[in-house]
N, C-alpha and C positions, 0 to 999 in steps of 0.2 A: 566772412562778414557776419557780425552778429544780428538778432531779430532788429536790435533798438536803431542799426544802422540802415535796418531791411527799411524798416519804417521810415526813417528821415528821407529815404529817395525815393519813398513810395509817393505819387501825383498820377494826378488825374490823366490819363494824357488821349488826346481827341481828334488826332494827324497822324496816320500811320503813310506807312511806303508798301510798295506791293509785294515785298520781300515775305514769303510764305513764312509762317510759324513752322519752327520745327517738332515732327510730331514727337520727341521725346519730350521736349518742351510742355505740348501740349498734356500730355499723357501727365506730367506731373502737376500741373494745375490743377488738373481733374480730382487728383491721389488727393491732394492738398484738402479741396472741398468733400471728399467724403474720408476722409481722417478727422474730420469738424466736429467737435463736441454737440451733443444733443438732450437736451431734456431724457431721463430717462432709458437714455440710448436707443432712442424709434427714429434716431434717422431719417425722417417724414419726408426732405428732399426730392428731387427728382433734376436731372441736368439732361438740359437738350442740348446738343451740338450744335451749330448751326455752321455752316461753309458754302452754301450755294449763292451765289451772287443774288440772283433773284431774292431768295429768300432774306438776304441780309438789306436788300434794298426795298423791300415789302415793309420789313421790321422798323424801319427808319422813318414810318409813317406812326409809329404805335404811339407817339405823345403828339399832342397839340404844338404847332411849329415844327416838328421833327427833329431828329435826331441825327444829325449829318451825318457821324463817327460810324454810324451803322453802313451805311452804305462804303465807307474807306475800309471798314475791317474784314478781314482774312477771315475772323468767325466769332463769334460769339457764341456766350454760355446764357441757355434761359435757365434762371432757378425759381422751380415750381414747387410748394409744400404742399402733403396731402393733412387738409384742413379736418380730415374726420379721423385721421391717425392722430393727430400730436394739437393740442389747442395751445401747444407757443413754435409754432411751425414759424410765423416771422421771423422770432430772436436763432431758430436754429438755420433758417436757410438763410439770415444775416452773417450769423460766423461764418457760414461755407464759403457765403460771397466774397467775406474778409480776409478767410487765408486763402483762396483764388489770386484776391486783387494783389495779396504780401507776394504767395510764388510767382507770380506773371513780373513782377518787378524785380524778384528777386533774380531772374534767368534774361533780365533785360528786352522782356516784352510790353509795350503799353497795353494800358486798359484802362476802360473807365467802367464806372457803375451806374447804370442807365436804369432808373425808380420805374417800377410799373405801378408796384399796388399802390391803393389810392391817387391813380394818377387818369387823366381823359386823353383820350385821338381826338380827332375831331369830333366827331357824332358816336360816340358808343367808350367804354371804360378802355383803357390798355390792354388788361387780360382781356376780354371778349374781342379785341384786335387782334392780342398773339392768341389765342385760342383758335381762333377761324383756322388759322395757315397751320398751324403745329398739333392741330387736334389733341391736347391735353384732355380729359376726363374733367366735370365741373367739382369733384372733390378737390382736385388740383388747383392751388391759389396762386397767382404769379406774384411771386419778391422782387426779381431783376432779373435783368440784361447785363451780364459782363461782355464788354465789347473788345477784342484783341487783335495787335496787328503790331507790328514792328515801327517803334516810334519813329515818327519824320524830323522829329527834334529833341535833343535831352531840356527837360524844365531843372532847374537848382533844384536842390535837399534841401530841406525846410531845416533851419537852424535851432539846437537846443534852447539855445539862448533868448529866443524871440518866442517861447513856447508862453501864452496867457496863464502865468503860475496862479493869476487868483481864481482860476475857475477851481482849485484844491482847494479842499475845508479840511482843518483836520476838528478830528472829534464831533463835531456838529457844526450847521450851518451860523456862520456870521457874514453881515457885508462889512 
């Protein structure tokens, strides 16, 4: 299967089954996110694993309303940049997230991308949420939650044909 097909069946997906990830599987998500281009090549990332029931049921609290996915998943990836290493830590632990969410789909695991930064719990930020339980270091800024678990249902491939061509300008902007 080639990347541009990886992508058409890439979706969000937020209903898994109890059916464990396999850890080869896993092992290669991981490769994926740190194979990820970097500013520089500093790398600034940081991935926590997550797999403990508890712990994935704690995390499901970490936005305002919750995050149900959290508590169905097998495990989840937190991705943490260190903010005094790299000052475009965002856009590099964004790619890692990116080719995470491409290989998870590509090996027929669901996943979704669950926002921390700039995001609230109920009474305190995200990251000082996951920070509590995961004890990261406060140079450590939280990007996201990849959440993974063996989809409870396939969603359709998003079609070539329906893709918003006019969001493309060539040469400079026109409406």
């Amino acid at each position: 299967m080639d990347l541009l097909e990886i992508m058409r069946k890439r979706r969000s997906i937020r209903s898994y089954t109890q059916e464990q990830i396999p850890e080869e599987s896993l092992m290669k998500i991981l490769q994926a996110g740190l194979l990820s281009e970097s500013g520089k090549a500093k790398r600034p990332w940081e991935f926590i694993v997550v797999r403990d029931q508890d712990t994935l049921a704690y995390l499901s609290g970490c936005r305002a309303g919750g995050v149900k996915m959290l508590k169905e998943a097998q495990c989840a990836i937190v991705v943490i940049g260190d903010a005094k290493e790299q000052d475009v830590w965002v856009e590099d632990c964004s790619v890692a997230m990116a080719h995470m969410h491409l290989m998870a789909s590509s090996l027929g695991i669901g996943s979704c991308w669950v926002q921390g930064r700039l995001r609230n719990a109920d009474e305190k930020t995200t990251e000082e949420f996951v920070r509590e339980r995961l004890g990261f270091p406060e140079n450590y800024k939280l990007e996201a939650i990849l959440t993974l678990g063996m989809p409870d249902a396939e969603a359709p491939a998003h079609q070539l044909d329906e893709l918003p061509m006019e969001k493309i300008k060539w040469e400079r902007y026109q409406t």
